[in-house]
Structure formats: structure tokens, C-alpha cells
N, C-alpha and C positions, 0 to 999 in steps of 0.2 A: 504494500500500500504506500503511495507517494504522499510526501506532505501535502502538499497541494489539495488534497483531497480531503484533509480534515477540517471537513465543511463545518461551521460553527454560527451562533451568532454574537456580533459583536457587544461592548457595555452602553454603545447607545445604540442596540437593537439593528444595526444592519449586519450585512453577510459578509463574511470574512472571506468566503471563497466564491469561486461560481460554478453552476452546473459543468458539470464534464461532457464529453459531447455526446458520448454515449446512451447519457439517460433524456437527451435533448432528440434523439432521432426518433424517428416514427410517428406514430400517434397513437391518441386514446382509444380505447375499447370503442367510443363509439366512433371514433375516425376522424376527429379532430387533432389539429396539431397541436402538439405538447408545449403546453405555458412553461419556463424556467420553473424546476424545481416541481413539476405535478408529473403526477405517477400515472401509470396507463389507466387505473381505475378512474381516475381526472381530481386525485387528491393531493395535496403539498405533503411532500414526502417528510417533511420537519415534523406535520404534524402526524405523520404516520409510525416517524421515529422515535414521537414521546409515547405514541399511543401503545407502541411494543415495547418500551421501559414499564412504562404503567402494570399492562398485561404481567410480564414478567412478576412486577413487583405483588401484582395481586393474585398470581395463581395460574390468571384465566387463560387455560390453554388456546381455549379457541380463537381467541381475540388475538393472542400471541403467533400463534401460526398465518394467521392470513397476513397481520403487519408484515410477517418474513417475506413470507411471497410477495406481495405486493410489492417491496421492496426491492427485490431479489429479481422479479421478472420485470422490472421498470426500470434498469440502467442503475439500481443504487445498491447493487450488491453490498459493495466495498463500507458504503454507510452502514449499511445493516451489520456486515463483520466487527465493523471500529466500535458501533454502541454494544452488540452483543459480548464483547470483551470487553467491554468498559462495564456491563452489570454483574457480569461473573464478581465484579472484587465491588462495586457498588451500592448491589441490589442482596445479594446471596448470603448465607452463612458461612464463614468463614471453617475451610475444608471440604468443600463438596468436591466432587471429585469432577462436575460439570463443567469445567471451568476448562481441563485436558479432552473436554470431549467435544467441546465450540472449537478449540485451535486444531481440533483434527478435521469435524468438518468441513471449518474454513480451507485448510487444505486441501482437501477434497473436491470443494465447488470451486478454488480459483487456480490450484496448479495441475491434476487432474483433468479436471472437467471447464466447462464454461460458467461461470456465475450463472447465468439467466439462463442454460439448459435446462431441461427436463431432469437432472441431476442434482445440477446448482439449486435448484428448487428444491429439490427433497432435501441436500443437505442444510439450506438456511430452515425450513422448516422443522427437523431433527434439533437441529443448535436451539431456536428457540422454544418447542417442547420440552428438551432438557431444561434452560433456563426457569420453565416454569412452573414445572413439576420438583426443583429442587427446592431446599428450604428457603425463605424469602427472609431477610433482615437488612437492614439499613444500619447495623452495628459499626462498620468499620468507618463510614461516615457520620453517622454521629461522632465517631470516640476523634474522628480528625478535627471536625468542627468545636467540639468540645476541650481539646487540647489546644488547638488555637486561641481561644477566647480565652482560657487562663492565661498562653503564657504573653497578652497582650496586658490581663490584668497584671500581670505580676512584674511586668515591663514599667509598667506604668507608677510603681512604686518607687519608694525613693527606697535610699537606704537605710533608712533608722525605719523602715514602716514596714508593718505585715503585711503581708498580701490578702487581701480579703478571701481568697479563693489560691487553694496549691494543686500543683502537680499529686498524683498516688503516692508518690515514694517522698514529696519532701524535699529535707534538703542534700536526700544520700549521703550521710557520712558514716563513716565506722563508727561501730556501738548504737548504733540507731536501728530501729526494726529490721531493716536488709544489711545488719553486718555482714552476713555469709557473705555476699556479694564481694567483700573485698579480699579475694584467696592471691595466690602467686601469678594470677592472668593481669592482677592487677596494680598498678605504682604501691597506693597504700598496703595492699597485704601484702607486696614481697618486700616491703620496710619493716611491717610487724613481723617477717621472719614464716609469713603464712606458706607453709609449702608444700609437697604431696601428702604427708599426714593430714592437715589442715581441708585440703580440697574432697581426698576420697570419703573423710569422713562427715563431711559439714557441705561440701559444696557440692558434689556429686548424687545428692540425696534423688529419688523421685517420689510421685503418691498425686494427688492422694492414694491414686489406686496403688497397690502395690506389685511389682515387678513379676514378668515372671517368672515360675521356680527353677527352671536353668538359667537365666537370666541372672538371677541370685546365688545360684551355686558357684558358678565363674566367676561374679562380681567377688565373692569371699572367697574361693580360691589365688583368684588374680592374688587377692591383697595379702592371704598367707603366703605366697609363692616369692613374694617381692622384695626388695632390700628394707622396706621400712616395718619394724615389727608392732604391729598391731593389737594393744588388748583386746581381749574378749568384748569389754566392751565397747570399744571404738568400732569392730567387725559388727557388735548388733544395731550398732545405730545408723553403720552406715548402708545398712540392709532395710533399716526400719523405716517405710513409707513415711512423708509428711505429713501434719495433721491438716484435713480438709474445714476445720475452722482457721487455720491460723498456718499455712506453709510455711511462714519463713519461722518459725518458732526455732530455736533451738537454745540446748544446755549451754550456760554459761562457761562448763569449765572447758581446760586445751581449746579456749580460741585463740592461741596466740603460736600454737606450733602448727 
């Protein structure tokens, strides 16, 4: 996909880009010639492109698959590719496995086959039924927009002043809730001497769930087999899942080797 082609609209409302000439030829279903930016149905593809976010974002398969096509057999494939990898990380929950299965599509309908084949067709329509059948959240965008706005408040402070609003973690330093955080990967813990004792037993933890039981058997071998010798109970804790109220919890004593 060319830059040129990441058709947008501008902050006061005009087009960034212009039709391509592809989705400019021909005409409408009913055999009129195609206005800038309308689709063979005779609709403005922009608004056909929020109408397949929307879709996506609301489930509705149906409404989801025709936007593709429409799309897809009207010169805009390429639009249809760019927003449906833009809701994989936009619209979706975070880990769906959807996300590998649009850029295999996309492959399919633009080096493969023709976008606007009878192919290209099925594959933007497949892309976007995955999209809409997968679990729908606005999580990752919230948590951007949300981490924006603090760190403008918190910008906006002087230095003698609280921030009315913080970051999760604070102000991260050692001795603070996410001590662990600071082992031999990093300045402060290889100053406090934090070093593979330090990480395998404190830093390397997983859970809530807990691991599994080969998974743990080689974790506690590795560590008996290794130059650093390990109490018994440094081996159980570093086996022993995190607590699902509270992760970063841990015992105050050996945080310093």
C-alpha cells in the first residue's frame, strides 16, 4: 500500500488525499458515472468506511460484510485493508488471534488474486466476519487517550505541586510497590548488587495462574543445577505463582542480593 493512498480527512474537514483512478472508472450499478469518492452502490465510501468500523465494533456481521464488498468491488480495496488493520488493535481485545488472519487475507486478495475479483471479494468479506465475530473492546484506546491526559496533567504541574491525577506505577523508584522491577536488567538494581539470585527468585516470578508442572520442574532444576546455590526457600518462592490481588507483593527479606 502507497502513502498516497492513506486517504484521511483533514483538522478542518477537507481530504488529504484524492480518489485513485481506479475506484474513479466505471460506473454505478445503475450506470451513472462515479462522483469522487462514491462507491458502485452510488454511496461515499468514507461513509461506508465508518459504517464497517461501527459494524465491526458492534458485532453486526451483516452490516460488516457488505461495507467489505462494497468496498472491495468499488476501487477501495486498499481503504478497506488500511481501516481493517487499523480495528484489529483499535476496535478488538487485545490477543485475538484475528488480527494474523486480516494480514493473511489481505495477502491473498492483493498479491495473489485481484482486490475486486471474485476472490478479493470473498477474502475482504472473511477479514471482516473475523473482525466481527471476534471480541469487540475499545481498551487499548481508551488506556492511550487516558495516559495522554495525565501525562498533560502532570506536565502541567510545577515542581513543588502534586499532580492531581498519576501514572499506575507512580513515581517508580526502589522500595516503592514495583521494587522487583529494579533487578540486574537495570542501573539501580545492579548498584544495589541485585543479581541472578535477586532476578530468579523475585523477578522471574509468574501467576496469577500458576506455571506448568514441567514448566516448574526445569524452572527448579535449572536453579539447582546452576552456580548460585539456592535455599529451599528461595526455590519455593521462586516456583510460587503471584498473588492475583496484589502481583507485585513480595517478602521483604534478600532484596538486596
Amino acid at each position: 500500500m502507497t502513502e498516497d493512498r492513506q486517504a484521511t480527512f483533514g483538522v478542518d474537514g477537507s481530504l488529504d488525499t484524492e480518489t485513485p483512478p481506479e475506484a474513479r472508472e466505471g460506473t454505478t450499478d445503475r450506470g451513472e458515472a462515479k462522483d469522487e469518492h462514491e462507491t458502485n452502490g452510488g454511496y461515499n465510501r468514507y461513509d461506508v468506511s465508518s459504517l464497517l468500523q461501527k459494524a465491526v465494533r458492534r458485532s453486526d456481521e451483516r452490516v460488516a460484510a457488505w461495507a467489505a464488498w462494497e468496498l472491495a468491488r468499488s476501487g477501495y480495496a486498499w481503504n478497506l485493508w488500511d481501516r481493517l488493520n487499523l480495528y484489529v488493535v483499535e476496535d478488538l481485545r487485545a490477543g485475538q488471534d484475528v488480527a494474523l488472519l486480516v494480514e493473511r487475507y489481505e495477502t491473498l486478495a492483493t498479491e495473489r488474486w485481484e482486490p475486486d475479483s471474485w476472490k478479493g471479494r470473498l477474502c475482504a468479506i472473511h477479514a471482516a466476519l473475523a473482525c466481527a465475530r471476534a471480541r469487540s473492546s475499545r481498551e487499548a484506546a481508551n488506556a492511550d487517550e487516558c495516559f495522554r491526559l495525565v501525562a498533560e496533567r502532570r506536565a502541567a504541574c510545577g515542581a513543588d505541586e502534586d499532580p492531581p491525577v498519576e501514572f499506575p506505577v507512580g513515581d517508580l523508584e526502589p522500595g516503592g510497590p514495583y521494587d522487583v522491577v529494579f533487578d540486574q536488567h537495570t542501573g539501580e538494581g545492579a548498584r544495589k548488587g541485585r543479581g541472578t539470585r535477586f532476578f530468579k527468585t523475585h523477578g522471574a516470578r509468574v501467576g496469577p495462574e500458576e506455571d506448568g508442572e514441567e514448566s516448574r520442574r526445569w524452572q527448579r532444576l535449572a536453579m539447582v543445577l546452576s552456580d548460585v546455590e539456592y535455599s529451599d526457600a528461595e526455590l519455593d518462592h521462586a516456583l510460587t505463582p503471584v498473588s492475583a490481588d496484589d502481583p507485585w507483593a513480595e517478602p521483604d527479606d534478600d532484596r538486596e542480593g
